[in-house]
N, C-alpha and C positions, 0 to 999 in steps of 0.2 A: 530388559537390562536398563534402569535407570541412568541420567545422569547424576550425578553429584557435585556438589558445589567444592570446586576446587581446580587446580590447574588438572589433579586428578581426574576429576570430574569421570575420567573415562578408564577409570583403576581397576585394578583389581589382583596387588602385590605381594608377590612371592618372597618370601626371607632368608633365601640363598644365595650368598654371591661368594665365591670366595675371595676376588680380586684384592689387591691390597693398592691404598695411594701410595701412591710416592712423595705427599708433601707430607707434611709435619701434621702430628695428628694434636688434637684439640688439647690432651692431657701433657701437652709438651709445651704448651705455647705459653712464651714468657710477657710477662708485662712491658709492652714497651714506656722509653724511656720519658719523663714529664718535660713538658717542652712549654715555652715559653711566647712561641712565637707560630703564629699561626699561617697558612698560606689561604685565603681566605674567596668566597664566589664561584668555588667549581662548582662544576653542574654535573648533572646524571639522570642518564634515561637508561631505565628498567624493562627491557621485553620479556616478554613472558605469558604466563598460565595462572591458575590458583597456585602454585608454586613461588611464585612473585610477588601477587597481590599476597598473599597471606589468608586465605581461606581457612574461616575460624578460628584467627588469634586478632589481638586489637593492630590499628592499622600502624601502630607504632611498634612493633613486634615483630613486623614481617620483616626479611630479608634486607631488602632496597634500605628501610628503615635504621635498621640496628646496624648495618654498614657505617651509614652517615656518621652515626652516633658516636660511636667507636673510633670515627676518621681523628678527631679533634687530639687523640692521644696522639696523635703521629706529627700533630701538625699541621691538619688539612682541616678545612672547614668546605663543606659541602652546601650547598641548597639544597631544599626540600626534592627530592629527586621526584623527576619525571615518571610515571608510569603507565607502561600500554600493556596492560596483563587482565583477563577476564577468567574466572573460575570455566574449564572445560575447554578452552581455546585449543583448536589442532593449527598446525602450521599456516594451513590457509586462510583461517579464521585469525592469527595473528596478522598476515601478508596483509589483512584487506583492512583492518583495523588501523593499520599506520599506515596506508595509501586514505584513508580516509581523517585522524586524526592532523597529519602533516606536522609532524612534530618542527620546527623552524631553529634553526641556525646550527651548531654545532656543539658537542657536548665534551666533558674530561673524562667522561666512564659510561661506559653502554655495557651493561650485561644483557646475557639472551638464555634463556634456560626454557625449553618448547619440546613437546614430542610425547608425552607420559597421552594423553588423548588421542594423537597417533596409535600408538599402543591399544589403549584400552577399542577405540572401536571398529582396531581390524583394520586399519588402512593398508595399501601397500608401502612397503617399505624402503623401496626404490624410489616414491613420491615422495616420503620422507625425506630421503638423501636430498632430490633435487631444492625440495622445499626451505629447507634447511639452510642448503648452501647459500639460496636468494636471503633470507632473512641474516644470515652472517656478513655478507658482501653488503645488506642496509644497513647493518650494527657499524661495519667500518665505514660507512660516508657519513653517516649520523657524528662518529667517532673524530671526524674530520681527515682518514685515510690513514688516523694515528694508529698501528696496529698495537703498541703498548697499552694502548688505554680502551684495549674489550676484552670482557672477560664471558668465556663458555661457561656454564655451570653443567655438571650431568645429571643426568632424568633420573630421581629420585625413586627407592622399589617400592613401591606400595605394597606389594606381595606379603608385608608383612604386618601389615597393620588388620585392626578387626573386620575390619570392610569387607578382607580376601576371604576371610575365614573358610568361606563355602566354595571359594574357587578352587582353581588350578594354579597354588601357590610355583609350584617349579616352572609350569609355564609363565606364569607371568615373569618370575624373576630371568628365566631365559631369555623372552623380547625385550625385556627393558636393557640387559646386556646388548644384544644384536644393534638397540637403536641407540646406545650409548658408543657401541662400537664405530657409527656411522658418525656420530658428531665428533670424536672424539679425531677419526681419522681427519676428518674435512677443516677442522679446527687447528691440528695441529700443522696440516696441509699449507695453510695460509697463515704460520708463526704467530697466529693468534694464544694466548692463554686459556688454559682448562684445566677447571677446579672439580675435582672427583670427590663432589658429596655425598654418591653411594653408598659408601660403607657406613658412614653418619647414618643413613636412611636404615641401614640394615639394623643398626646394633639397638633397633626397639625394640626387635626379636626379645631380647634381655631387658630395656628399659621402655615400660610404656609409656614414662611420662614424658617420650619425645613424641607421642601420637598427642593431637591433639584431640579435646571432649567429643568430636563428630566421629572418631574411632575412624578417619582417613587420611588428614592433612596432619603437616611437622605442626607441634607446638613451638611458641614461643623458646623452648627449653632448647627444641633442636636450630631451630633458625641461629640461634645463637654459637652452636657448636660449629653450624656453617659459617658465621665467620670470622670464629677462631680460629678457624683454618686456613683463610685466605686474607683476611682481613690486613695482614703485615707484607703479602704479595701484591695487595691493591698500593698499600702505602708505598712499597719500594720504587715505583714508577714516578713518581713526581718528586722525589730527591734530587 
């Protein structure tokens, strides 16, 4: 079993879920309104996986990125965000990554989106939980203790992209539930925000131009649908 380049890296996703979000979904979302006046210097550090970094799309197209971009309609002007995210990274491989980079002073947005290489190489999933929790409790000191300004993302299914083709599509989309199930408690646990990008993930089932050309990672097309989705929840916090 290969790795792959991507937060992925350690995939191999199933294209069933049936869970439904409860935010606004992408084909809803209205144009916010032109503004004139900017709030200008916030910062943003990005943890994460190939999920984060953007594994096979340009590096203006990932996630962390197309946030920024998009902020300017709200009225917020961001910096080039911080990023601690490596194609294949499991939780401990994030943990050691920012005990070793030291990220310095404090930031307005810390997203953390980690676990899909959990998944893919069989870890335990109890490790998971505990792992998980340390990496969210550094999101919030990084955050400055602010719990409005971190945001969970969920472990995207791979299960359904060409990658899986020859796997155990239902199993994968099962663990990736069970380990969504654990951030998702842990998350809400600690009145942190979380944004259920899953269903985005799934519905390549139907549209494959959200896989991107390596037939494993979101394209440009879907990073984008992620956040349409939250992108007006990041804005509401700094009103």
């Amino acid at each position: 079993m290969k790795i792959i380049t991507l937060a992925f890296t350690l995939l191999s996703l199933t294209a069933c879920d049936k869970r439904q979000t409860n935010m606004e979904t992408p084909n809803n979302v209205t144009t916010p309104p032109a503004t004139d006046t900017l709030r200008s210097g916030l910062t943003y550090l990005a943890l994460g996986d190939s999920y984060t970094i953007g594994e096979a799309v340009e590096a203006d197209k990932n996630f962390p990125n197309q946030l920024i971009t998009r902020m300017p309609q709200y009225g917020l002007q961001f910096n080039k965000p911080q990023i601690i995210a490596r194609t294949g990274w499991t939780t401990d491989e994030l943990i050691q990554a920012i005990d070793q980079q030291k990220p310095t002073g404090t930031f307005n947005l810390v997203t953390l989106l980690i676990g899909v290489n959990n998944q893919y190489r069989g870890y335990n999933i109890d490790t998971y939980r505990t792992e998980f929790k340390k990496l969210l409790n550094t999101a919030l000191n990084y955050a400055g203790n602010n719990k409005a300004h971190v945001f969970v993302l969920s472990i995207p299914d791979y299960s359904v992209t060409p990658f899986a083709q020859n796997s155990d599509r239902e199993k994968i989309a099962r663990e990736i539930d069970q380990y969504n199930a654990i951030n998702k408690a842990e998350t809400e646990n600690m009145g942190i925000a979380y944004i259920d990008i899953t269903p985005i993930s799934r519905q390549a089932t139907a549209k494959p131009e959200l896989i991107a050309n390596d037939g494993l990672h979101p394209s440009a097309l879907m990073y984008k649908a992620w956040i349409d989705l939250f992108a007006g929840t990041v804005a509401t916090l700094y009103k």
